[in-house]
C-alpha positions as CSV (number, residue, x, y, z in Angstrom):
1,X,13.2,8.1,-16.0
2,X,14.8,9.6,-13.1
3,X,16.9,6.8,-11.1
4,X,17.4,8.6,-7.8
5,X,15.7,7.0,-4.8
6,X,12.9,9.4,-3.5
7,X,13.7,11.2,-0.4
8,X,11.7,11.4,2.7
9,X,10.3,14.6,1.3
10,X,9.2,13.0,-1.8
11,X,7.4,10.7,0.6
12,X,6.1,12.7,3.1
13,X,4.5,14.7,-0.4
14,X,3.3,11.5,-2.0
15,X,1.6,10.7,1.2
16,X,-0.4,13.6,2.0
17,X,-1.1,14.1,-2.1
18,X,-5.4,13.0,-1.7
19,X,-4.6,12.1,-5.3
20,X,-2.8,8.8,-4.2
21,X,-5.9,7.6,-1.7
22,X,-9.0,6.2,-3.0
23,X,-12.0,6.1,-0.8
24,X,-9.8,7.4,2.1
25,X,-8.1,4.5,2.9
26,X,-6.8,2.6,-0.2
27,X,-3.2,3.6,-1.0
28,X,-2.3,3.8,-4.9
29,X,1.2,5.5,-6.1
30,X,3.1,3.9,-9.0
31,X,6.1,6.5,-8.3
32,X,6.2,5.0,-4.6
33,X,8.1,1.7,-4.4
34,X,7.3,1.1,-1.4
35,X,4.7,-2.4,-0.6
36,X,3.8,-1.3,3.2
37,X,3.4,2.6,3.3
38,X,2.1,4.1,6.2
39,X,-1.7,4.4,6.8
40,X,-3.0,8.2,6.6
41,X,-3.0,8.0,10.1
42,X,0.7,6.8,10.3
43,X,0.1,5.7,14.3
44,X,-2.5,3.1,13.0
45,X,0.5,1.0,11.1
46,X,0.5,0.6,7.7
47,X,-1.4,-0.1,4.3
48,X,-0.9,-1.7,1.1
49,X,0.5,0.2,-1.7
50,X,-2.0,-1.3,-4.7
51,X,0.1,-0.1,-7.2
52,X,2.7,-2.5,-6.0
53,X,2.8,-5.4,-8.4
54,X,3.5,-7.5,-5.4
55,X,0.5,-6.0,-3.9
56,X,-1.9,-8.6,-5.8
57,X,0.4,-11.3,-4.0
58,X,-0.1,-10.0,-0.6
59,X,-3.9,-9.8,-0.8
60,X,-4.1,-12.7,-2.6
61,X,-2.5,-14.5,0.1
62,X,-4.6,-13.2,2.6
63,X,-8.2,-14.2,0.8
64,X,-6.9,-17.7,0.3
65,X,-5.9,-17.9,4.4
66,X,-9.5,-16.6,5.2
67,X,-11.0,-18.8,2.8
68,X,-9.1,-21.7,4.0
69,X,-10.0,-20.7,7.7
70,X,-13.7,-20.4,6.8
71,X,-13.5,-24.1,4.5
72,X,-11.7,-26.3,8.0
73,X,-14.7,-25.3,10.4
């Protein structure tokens, strides 16, 4: 396994690889590290890298705050 940290190139590539989205808009790239990659529009902020294993904590946490939200009405 190569131990190098990827360089912007290798992100910049991963990025615009159509491979790595799903449905346009779902980000999934085991090779990229990173949690909050930006969207394919990178001016709109960023996504969620669902091939994060902390990626199932951040969404996760976000269904239970909506669920909660919707529950104290």
């Amino acid at each position: 396994m190569n131990s190098e940290k990827p360089t912007q190139e290798d992100y910049d590539n991963w990025h615009k690889d159509p491979n790595n989205w799903y449905l346009l808009c779902f980000y999934y790239n085991p090779k990229d590290k990173r949690l909050f990659p930006p969207k394919r529009i990178p001016s709109m902020g960023n996504t969620i890298n669902f091939a994060n294993p902390f990626s199932t904590f951040i969404i996760l946490a976000i269904l239970s705050i909506a669920v909660l939200g919707l529950l104290s009405r």
